[in-house]
RODO-2510 file (C-alpha; in nm, 4 decimals, decimal comma):
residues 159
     n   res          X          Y          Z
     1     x    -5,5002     2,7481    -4,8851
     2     x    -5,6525     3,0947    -4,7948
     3     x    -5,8569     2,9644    -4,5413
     4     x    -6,1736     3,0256    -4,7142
     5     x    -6,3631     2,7108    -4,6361
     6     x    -6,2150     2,7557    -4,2621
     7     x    -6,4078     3,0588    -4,2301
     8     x    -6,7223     2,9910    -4,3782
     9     x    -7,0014     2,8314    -4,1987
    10     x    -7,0320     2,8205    -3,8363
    11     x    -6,6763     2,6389    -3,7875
    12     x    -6,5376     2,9456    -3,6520
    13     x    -6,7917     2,9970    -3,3663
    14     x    -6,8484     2,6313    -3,2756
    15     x    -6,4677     2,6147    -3,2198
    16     x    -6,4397     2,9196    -3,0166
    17     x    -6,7110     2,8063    -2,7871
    18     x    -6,6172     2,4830    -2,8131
    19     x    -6,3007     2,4481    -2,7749
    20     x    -6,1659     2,7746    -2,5748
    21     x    -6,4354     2,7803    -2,3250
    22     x    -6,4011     2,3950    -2,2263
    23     x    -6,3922     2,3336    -1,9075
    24     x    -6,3067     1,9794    -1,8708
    25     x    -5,8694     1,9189    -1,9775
    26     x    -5,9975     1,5216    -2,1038
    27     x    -6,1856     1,7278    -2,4028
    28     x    -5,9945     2,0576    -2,4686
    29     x    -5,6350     2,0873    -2,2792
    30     x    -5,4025     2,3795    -2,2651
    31     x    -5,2259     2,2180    -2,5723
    32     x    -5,5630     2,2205    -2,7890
    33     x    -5,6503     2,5608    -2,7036
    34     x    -5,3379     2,6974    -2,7843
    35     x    -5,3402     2,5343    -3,1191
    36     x    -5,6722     2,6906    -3,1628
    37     x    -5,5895     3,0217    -3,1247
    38     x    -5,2494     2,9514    -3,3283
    39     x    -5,4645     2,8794    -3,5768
    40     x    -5,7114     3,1736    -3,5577
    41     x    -5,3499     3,3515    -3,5519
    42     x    -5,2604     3,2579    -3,8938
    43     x    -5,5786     3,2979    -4,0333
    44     x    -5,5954     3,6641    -3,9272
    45     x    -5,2919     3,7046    -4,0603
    46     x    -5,3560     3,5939    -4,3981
    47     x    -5,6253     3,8375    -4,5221
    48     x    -5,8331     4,1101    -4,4143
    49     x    -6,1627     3,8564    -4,4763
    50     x    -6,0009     3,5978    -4,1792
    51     x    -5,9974     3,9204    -3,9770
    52     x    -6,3239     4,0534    -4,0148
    53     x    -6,4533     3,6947    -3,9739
    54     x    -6,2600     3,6367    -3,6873
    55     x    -6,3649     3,9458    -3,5072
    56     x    -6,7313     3,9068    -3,5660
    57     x    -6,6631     3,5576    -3,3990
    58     x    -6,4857     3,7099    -3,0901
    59     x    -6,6966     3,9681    -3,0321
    60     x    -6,9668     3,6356    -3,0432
    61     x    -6,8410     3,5097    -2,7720
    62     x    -7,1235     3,5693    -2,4367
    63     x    -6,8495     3,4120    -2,1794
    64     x    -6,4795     3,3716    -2,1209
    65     x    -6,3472     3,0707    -1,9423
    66     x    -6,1847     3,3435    -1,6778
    67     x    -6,5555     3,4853    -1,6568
    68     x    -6,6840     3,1769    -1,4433
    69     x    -6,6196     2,9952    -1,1465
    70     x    -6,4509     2,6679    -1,1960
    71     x    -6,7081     2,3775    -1,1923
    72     x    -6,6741     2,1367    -0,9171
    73     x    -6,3937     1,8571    -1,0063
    74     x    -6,2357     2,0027    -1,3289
    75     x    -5,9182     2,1567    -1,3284
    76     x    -5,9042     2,4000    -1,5579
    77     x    -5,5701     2,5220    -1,7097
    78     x    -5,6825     2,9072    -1,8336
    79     x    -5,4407     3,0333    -1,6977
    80     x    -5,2629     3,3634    -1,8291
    81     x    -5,0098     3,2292    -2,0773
    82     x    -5,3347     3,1033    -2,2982
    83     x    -5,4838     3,4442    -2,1786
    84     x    -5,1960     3,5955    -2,3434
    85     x    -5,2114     3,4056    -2,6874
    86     x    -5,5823     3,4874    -2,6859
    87     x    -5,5087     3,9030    -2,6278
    88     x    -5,2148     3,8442    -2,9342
    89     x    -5,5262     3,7341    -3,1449
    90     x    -5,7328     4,0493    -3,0208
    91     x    -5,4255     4,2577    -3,1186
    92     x    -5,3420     4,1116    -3,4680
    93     x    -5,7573     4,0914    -3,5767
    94     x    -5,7796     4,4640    -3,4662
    95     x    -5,4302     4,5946    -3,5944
    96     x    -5,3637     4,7325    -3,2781
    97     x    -5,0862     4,9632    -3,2408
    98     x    -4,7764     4,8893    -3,0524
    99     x    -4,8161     5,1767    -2,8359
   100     x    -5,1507     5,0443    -2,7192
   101     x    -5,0367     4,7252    -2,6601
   102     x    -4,8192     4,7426    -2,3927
   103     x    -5,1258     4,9575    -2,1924
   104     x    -5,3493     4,6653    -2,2969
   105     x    -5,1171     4,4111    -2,2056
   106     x    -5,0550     4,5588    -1,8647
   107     x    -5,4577     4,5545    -1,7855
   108     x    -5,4564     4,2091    -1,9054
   109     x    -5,3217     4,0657    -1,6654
   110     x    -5,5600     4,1505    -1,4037
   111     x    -5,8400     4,1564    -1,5970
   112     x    -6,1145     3,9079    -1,7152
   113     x    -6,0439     3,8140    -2,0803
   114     x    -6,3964     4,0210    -2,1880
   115     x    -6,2807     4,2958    -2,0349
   116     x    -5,9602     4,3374    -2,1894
   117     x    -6,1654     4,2651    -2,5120
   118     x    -6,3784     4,5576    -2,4605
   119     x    -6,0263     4,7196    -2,3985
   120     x    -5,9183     4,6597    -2,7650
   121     x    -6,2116     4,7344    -2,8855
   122     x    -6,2464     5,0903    -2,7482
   123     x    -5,8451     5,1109    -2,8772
   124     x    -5,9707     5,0230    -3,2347
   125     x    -6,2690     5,2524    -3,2402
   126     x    -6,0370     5,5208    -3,1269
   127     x    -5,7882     5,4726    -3,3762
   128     x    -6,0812     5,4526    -3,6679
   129     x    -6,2091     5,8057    -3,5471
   130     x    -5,8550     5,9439    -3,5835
   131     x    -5,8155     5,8120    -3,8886
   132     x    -6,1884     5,9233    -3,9933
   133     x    -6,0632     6,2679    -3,8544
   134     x    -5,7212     6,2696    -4,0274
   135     x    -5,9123     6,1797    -4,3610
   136     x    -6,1592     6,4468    -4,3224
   137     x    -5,8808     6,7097    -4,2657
   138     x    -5,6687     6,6084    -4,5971
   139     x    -6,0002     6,6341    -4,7648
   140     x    -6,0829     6,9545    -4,6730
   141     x    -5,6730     7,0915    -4,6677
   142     x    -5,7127     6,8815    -5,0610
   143     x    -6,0140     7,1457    -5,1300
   144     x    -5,8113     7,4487    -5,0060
   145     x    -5,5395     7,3641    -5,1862
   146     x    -5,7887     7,3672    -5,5163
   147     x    -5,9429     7,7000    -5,3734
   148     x    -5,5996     7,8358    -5,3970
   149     x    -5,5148     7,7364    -5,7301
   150     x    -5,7902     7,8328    -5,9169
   151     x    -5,7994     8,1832    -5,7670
   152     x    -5,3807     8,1941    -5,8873
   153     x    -5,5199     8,0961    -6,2180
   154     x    -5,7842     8,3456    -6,2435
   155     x    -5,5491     8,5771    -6,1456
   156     x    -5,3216     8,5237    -6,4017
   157     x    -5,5867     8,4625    -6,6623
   158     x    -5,7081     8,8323    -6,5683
   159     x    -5,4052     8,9856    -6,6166
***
C-alpha cells in the first residue's frame, strides 16, 4: 500500500508522542521505537505526501525524550543510536543534502534532538531560498534571452 490510511488521521502524531517520547522500556523499548521510526522511514520514502505529512508531525512534536530529565525509576534507553535513526528521518523528510549532513550529523551528537531539528530545518529553508534564487535568475536570464532574439529578428526584418 501507499500508506495513505497510515497517514491520515491523527495516527501519525499519537505515535510520535506516544511511542518515541515513552519513558517507561515495559511500554515503548529501544526495539519499538526503532521500528517506529523505520516505519516513518519508509513512508517518507514512498511519496512526497508521507513527507509533507511526516514533517508537519515532527515539527508537532513540543518535547524530545533527550529534552527532559529522566523520571525517577525508569531507565530510559534514548540513547544516540535511536537519536541517530530519528536525525536519518529528519534528513530523508527534508531531502537534505549530503554535504549538510555530515555538519548536521556532527552537531547531533551533542545536541538535544530539537535542536538538531531546528538544525535541518534552517538547512532546508536555506536550500529552498537558493533554489527560489536560482529559479528567479533562469527566469530573468529566460527573458534576456527573448530580449535578444526579438531585437535579432527585428533587425533582420528591417533590413
Amino acid at each position: 500500500t501507499d500508506g495513505s490510511l497510515f497517514l491520515g488521521g491523527r495516527t501519525v502524531d499519537r505515535l510520535l508522542v506516544a511511542v518515541l517520547n515513552e519513558d517507561d522500556n515495559r511500554i515503548a523499548n529501544f526495539s519499538t521505537k526503532t521500528q517506529a521510526l523505520e516505519l516513518f522511514y519508509v513512508l517518507a520514502s514512498k511519496s512526497r505526501a508521507g513527507r509533507v505529512r511526516l514533517r508537519r508531525a515532527l515539527q508537532a512534536v513540543r518535547r524530545w525524550n533527550d529534552d527532559i530529565e529522566p523520571v525517577r525509576g525508569i531507565v530510559t534507553d534514548w540513547n544516540t543510536e535511536l537519536q541517530k535513526t530519528l536525525v536519518n528521518l529528519f534528513f530523508r523528510c527534508w531531502r537534505i543534502t549530503d554535504a549538510a549532513r555530515s555538519d548536521i550529523l556532527q552537531a547531533s551528537t551533542t545536541t538535544k534532538t530539537s535542536d538538531v531539528l531546528l538544525l535541518v530545518l534552517r538547512e532546508y529553508a536555506a536550500i529552498a531560498i537558493q533554489a527560489t534564487v536560482r529559479g528567479f535568475l533562469e527566469r530573468i536570464r529566460h527573458r534576456q534571452e527573448l530580449q535578444r532574439a526579438k531585437e535579432e529578428n527585428l533587425k533582420e526584418i528591417q533590413k
